[in-house]
GUMIKE-987746 format. One record per residue (C-alpha): residue number from 1; x negated, y, z. Coordinates in pm, 1 decimal, always signed. Each point is the difference from the previous one (the first is absolute). Layout:
// residues N
NUM,X,Y,Z
...
***
This chain:
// residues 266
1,+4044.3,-1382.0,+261.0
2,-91.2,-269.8,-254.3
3,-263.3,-144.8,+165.9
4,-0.1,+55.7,+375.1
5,-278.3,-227.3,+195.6
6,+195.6,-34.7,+254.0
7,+261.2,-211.4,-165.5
8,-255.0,-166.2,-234.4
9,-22.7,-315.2,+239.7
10,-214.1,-252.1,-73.2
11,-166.4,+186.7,-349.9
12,-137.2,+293.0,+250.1
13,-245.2,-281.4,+179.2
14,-86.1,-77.0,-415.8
15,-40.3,+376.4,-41.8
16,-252.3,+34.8,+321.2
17,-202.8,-299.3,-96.8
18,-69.2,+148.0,-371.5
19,-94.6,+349.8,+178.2
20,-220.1,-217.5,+275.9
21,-148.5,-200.8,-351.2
22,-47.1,+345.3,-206.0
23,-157.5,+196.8,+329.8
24,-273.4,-296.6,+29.8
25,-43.0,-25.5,-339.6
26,-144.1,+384.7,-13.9
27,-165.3,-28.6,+364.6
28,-183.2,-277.6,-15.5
29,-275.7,+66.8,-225.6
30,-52.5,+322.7,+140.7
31,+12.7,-166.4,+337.8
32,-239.7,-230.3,-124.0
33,-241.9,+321.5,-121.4
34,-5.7,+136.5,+296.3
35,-107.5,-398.7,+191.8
36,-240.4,-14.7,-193.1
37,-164.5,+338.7,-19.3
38,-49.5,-93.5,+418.7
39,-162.0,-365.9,-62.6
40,-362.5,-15.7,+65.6
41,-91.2,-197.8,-294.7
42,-202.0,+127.4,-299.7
43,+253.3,-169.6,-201.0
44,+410.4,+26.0,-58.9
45,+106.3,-291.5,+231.7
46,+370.0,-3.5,+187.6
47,-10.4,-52.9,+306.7
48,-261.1,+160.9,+64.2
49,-237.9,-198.2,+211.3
50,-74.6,+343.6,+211.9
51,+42.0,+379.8,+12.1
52,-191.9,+268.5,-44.6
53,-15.2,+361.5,-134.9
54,-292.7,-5.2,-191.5
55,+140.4,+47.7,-336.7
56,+161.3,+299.5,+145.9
57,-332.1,+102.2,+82.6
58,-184.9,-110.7,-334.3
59,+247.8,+167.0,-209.6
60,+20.6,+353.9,+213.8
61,-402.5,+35.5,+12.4
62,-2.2,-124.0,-374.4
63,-77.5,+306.9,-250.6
64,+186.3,-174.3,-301.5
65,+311.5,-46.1,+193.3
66,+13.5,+339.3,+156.2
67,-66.6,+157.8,-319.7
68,+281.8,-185.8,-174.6
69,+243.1,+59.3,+290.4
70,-107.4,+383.1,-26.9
71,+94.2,-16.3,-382.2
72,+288.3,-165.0,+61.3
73,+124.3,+265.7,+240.1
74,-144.9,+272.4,-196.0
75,+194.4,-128.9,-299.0
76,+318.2,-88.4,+157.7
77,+17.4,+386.4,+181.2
78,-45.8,+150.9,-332.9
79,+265.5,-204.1,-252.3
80,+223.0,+94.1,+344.9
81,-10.5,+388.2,-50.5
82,+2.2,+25.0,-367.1
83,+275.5,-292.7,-58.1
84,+205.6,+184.3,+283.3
85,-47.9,+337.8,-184.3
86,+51.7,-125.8,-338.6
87,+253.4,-199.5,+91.7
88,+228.6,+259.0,+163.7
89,-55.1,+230.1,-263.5
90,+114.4,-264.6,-265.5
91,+298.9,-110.2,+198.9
92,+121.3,+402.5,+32.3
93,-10.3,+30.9,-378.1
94,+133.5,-296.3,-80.5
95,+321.3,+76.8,+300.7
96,+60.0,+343.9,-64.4
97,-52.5,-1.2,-391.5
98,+206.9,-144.5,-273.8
99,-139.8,-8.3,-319.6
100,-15.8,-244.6,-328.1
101,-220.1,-316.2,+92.5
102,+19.6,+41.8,+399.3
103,+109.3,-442.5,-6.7
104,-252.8,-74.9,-203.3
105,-322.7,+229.9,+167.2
106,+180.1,-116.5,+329.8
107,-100.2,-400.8,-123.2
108,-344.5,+125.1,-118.7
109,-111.6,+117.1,+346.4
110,+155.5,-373.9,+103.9
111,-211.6,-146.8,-282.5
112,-313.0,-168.9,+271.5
113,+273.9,-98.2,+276.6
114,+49.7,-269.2,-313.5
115,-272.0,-16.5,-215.3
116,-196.0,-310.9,+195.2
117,-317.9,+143.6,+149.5
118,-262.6,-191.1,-156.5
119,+109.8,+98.4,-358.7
120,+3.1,+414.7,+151.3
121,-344.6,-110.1,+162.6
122,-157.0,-120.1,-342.7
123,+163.5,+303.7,-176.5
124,-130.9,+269.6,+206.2
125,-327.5,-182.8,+44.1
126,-76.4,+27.5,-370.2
127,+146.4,+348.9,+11.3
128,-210.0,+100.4,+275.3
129,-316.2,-175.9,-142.8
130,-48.5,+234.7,-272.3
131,+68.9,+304.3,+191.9
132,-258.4,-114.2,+244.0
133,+253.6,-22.0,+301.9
134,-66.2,-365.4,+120.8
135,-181.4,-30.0,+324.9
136,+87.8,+306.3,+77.3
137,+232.7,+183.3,+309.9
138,+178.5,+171.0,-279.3
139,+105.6,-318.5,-199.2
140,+90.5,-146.1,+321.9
141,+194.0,+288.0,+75.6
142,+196.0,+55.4,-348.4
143,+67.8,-428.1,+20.1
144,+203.2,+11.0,+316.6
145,+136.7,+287.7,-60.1
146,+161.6,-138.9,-277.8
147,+134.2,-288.8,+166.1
148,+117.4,+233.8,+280.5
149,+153.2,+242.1,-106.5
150,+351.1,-155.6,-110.9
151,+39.6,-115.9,+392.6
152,-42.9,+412.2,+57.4
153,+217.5,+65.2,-219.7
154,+267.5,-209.6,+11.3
155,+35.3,+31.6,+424.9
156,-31.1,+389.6,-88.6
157,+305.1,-25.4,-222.3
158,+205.5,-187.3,+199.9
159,-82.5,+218.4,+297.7
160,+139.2,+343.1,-260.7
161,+281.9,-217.7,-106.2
162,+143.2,-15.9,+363.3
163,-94.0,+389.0,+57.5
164,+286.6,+238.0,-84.3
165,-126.6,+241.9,-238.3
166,+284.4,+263.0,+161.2
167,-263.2,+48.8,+265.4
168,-231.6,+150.9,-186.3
169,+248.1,+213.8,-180.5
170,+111.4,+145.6,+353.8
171,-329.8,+99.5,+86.5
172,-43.8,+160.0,-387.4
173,+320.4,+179.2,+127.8
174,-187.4,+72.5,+328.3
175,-297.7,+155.2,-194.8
176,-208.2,-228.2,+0.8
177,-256.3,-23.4,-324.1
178,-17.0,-356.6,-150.3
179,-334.2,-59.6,+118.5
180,+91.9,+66.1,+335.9
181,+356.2,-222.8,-15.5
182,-232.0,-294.9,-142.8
183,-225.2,+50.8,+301.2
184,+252.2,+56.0,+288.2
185,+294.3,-182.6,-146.5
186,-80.8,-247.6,-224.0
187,-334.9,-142.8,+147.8
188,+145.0,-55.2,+313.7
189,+281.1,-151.4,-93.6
190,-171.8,-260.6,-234.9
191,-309.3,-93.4,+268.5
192,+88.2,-347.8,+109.1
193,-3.9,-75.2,-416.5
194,-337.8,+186.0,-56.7
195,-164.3,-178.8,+347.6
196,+150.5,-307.0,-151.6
197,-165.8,+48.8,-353.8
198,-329.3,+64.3,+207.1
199,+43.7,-308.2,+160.8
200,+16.5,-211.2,-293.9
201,-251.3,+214.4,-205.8
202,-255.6,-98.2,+266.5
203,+30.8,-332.0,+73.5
204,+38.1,-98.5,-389.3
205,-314.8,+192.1,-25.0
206,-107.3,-118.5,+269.8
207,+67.1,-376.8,-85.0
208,-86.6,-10.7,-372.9
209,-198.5,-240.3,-104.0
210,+64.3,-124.4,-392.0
211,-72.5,+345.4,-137.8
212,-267.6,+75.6,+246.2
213,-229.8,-297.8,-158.0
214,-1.9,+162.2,-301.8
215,-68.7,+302.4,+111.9
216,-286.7,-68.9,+267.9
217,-368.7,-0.3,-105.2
218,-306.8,-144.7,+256.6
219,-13.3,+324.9,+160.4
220,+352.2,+99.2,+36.0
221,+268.0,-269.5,+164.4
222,+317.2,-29.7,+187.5
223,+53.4,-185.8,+292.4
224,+240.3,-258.2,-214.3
225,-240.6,-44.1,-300.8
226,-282.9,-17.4,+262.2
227,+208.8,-305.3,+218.2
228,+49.6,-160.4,-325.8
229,-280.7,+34.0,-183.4
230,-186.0,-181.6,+340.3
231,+248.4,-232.7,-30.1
232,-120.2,-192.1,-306.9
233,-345.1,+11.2,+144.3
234,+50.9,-84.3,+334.0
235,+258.3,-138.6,+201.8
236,-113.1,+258.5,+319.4
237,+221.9,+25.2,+311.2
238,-113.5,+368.8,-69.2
239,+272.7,-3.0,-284.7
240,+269.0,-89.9,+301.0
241,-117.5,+294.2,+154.2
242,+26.2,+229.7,-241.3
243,+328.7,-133.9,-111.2
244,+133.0,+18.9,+340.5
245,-87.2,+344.6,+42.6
246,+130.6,+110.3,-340.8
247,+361.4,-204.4,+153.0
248,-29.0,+181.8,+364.5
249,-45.1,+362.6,-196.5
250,+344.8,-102.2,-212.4
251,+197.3,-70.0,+223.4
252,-138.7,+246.7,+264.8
253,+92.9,+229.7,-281.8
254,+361.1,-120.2,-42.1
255,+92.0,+21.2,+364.4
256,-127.4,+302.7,+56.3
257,+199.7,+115.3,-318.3
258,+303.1,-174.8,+117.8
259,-4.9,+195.8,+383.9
260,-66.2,+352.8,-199.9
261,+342.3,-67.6,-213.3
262,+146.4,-78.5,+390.9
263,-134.1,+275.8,+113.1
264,+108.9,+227.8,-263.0
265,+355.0,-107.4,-47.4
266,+39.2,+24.3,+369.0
***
């Protein structure tokens, strides 16, 4: 091999110390979150001078909070089904078609993965603003869906691009109807890449925060919009909380995904 660590000597202790530098750097502060979310002052101090769980407390019996975690969930399990749906039927026409345009509609359903988020967020906020759609589930909904929905479709094509369309065309052979060889042949095959897009639907969803705030109204919040929007009123270990919860769900999320696509391949 080019570059084997075993023979990289003395450049292989360089290499670990980077990783050891880069690990901390993305730890810490969430490290820190989660300190402080435990201190028993009304205030954002490290160390904490104590430990309690009463902002655990205060922000579970809280209204506000439970009704923007609720939205957030609500939210998040809806963009998950449609961009999931939408996104697999995309990626099968866009596979198993060939037709005049296919590059360039293939970079249009790209188009938010690089348009920055705050210029989508003002667009769709003016958009939505004369339709009457801001502050409201369904703007919400149609938002992250947008921003969504090239993760689904993009792991849902690369899932078809490793599945050998022969299959299909032996159980055609077999007499099987083409709904039936999409649902017994090509479903199955492609379900790691469709629990994947669900994965990434949700917690993008899930995490959203730019486009949320210009989508949310007084009544109608997300759990990120709500942490931040308390933020630049009040510097509440309540926020540490919530933000260590919101942390403890992703990642909860990821390993669970991660043992399902162990489970599944084995």
């Amino acid at each position: 091999m080019l570059l084997d660590y075993d023979r990289l000597g003395f450049w292989r202790w360089i290499l670990v110390a980077i990783g050891v530098v880069v690990m901390l750097f993305l730890l810490l502060p969430i490290l820190f979150i989660a300190a402080l979310s435990f201190g028993d002052s009304q205030w954002l101090v490290f160390p904490p001078p104590g430990w309690t769980l009463q902002w655990y407390e205060q922000l579970l019996t809280d209204p506000v909070w439970l009704n923007s975690l609720f939205t957030s969930a609500k939210v998040a399990v809806i963009v998950t089904v449609l961009s999931v749906v939408l996104g697999l039927l995309a990626a099968l026409g866009l596979a198993r078609s060939k037709f005049f345009g296919k590059s360039a509609l293939q970079a249009f359903f790209l188009t938010p993965m690089v348009l920055p988020v705050v210029v989508l967020a003002v667009a769709l906020y003016a958009f939505f603003l004369k339709l009457g759609l801001t502050g409201t589930l369904t703007g919400f909904v149609i938002g992250h869906l947008i921003i969504a929905l090239p993760f689904s479709i993009i792991t849902i094509g690369n899932s078809l691009q490793s599945f050998d369309p022969a299959l299909e065309d032996a159980a055609m052979i077999c007499g099987a109807g083409p709904l039936e060889v999409k649902w017994r042949v090509t479903l199955p095959a492609i379900r790691l890449g469709m629990f994947a897009a669900a994965i990434f639907s949700f917690l993008i969803s899930w995490d959203e925060v730019v486009l949320s705030i210009f989508m949310a109204s007084p009544t109608l919040q997300t759990l990120p919009v709500l942490i931040w929007s308390t933020l630049r009123q009040d510097l509440t270990p309540v926020i540490a909380a919530a933000s260590t919860l919101l942390v403890a769900f992703t990642i909860v999320l990821m390993l669970l995904a991660s043992l399902l696509k162990k489970g599944t391949r084995s």
